[in-house]
C-alpha positions as CSV (number, residue, x, y, z in Angstrom):
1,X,12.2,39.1,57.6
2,X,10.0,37.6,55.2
3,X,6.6,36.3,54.9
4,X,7.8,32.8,54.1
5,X,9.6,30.9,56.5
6,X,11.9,29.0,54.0
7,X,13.2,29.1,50.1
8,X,10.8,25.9,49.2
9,X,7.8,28.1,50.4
10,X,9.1,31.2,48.1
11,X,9.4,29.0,44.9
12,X,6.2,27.3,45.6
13,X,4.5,30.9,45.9
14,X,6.0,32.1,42.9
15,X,4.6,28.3,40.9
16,X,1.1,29.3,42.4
17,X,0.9,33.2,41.3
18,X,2.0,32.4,37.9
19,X,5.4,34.3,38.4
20,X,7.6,31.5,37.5
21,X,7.6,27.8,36.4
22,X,8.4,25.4,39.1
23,X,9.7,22.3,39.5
24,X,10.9,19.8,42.0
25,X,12.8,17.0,41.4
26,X,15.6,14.5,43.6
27,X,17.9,17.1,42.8
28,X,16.2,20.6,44.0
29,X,14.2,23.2,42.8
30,X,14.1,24.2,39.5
31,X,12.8,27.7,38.9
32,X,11.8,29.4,34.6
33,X,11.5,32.8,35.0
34,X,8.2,33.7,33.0
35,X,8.5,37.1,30.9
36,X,5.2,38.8,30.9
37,X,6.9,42.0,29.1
38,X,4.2,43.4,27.7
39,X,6.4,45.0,24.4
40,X,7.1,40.9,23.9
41,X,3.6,39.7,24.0
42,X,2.8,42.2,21.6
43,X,5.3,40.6,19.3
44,X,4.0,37.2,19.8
45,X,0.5,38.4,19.3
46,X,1.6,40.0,16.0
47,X,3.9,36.9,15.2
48,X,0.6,34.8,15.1
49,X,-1.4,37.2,13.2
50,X,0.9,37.4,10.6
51,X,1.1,33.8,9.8
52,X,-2.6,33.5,10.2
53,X,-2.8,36.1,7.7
54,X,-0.2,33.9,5.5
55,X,-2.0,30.6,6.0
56,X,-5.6,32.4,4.5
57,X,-3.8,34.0,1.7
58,X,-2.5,30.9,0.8
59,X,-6.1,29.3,0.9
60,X,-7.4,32.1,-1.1
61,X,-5.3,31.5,-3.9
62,X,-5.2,27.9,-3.9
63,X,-9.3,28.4,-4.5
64,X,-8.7,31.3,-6.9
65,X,-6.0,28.6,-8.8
66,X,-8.9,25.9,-8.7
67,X,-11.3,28.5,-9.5
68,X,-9.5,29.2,-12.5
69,X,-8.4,25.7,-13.7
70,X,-12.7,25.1,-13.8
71,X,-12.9,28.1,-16.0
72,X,-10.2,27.8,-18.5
73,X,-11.7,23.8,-19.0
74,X,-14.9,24.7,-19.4
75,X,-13.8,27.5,-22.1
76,X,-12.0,24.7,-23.9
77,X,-15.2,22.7,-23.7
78,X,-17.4,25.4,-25.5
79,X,-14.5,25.9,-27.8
80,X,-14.8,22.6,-29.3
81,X,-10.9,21.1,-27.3
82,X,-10.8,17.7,-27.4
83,X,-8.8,16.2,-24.1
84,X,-6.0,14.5,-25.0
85,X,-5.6,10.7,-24.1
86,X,-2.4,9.8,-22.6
87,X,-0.5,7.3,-24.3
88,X,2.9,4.9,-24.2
89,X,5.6,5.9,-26.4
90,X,5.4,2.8,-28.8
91,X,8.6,2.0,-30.3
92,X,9.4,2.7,-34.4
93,X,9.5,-0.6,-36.1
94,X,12.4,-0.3,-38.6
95,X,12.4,-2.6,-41.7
């Protein structure tokens, strides 16, 4: 004996406690097992980490990059560089 009287109660206990995903549709009861392994949310949890970790280093060094792109111009500056103007190649005229 059991304490629920039929299968439909059992999968709707184990919806409410969180033990499984449940779901009902015109064809029965469909049941996801939910792994709460605790060895595998430590993996997840060190998964994320590690890209967060990724995502701020690549931040850093876009800013260090842009940091460094302001430096080198303004040395150019004091140096006495001219910027260069862009131009369009302007064909040879041949005589």
């Amino acid at each position: 004996a059991t304490i629920w009287a039929s299968l439909s109660d059992f999968c709707q206990y184990l919806g409410k406690t969180g033990k499984a995903k449940v779901e009902e549709n015109e064809r029965g009861w469909y049941i996801t097992y939910i792994n709460r392994d605790a060895s595998l949310i430590l993996r997840q949890q060190e998964t994320e980490q590690r890209k967060r970790a990724e995502q701020e280093a690549e931040v850093e060094l876009a800013q260090r990059m842009q940091a460094r792109r302001k430096e080198a111009a303004l040395a150019m500056d004091r140096a006495g560089f001219q910027q260069m103007e862009v131009t369009k190649l302007q064909p040879r005229k041949e005589d």
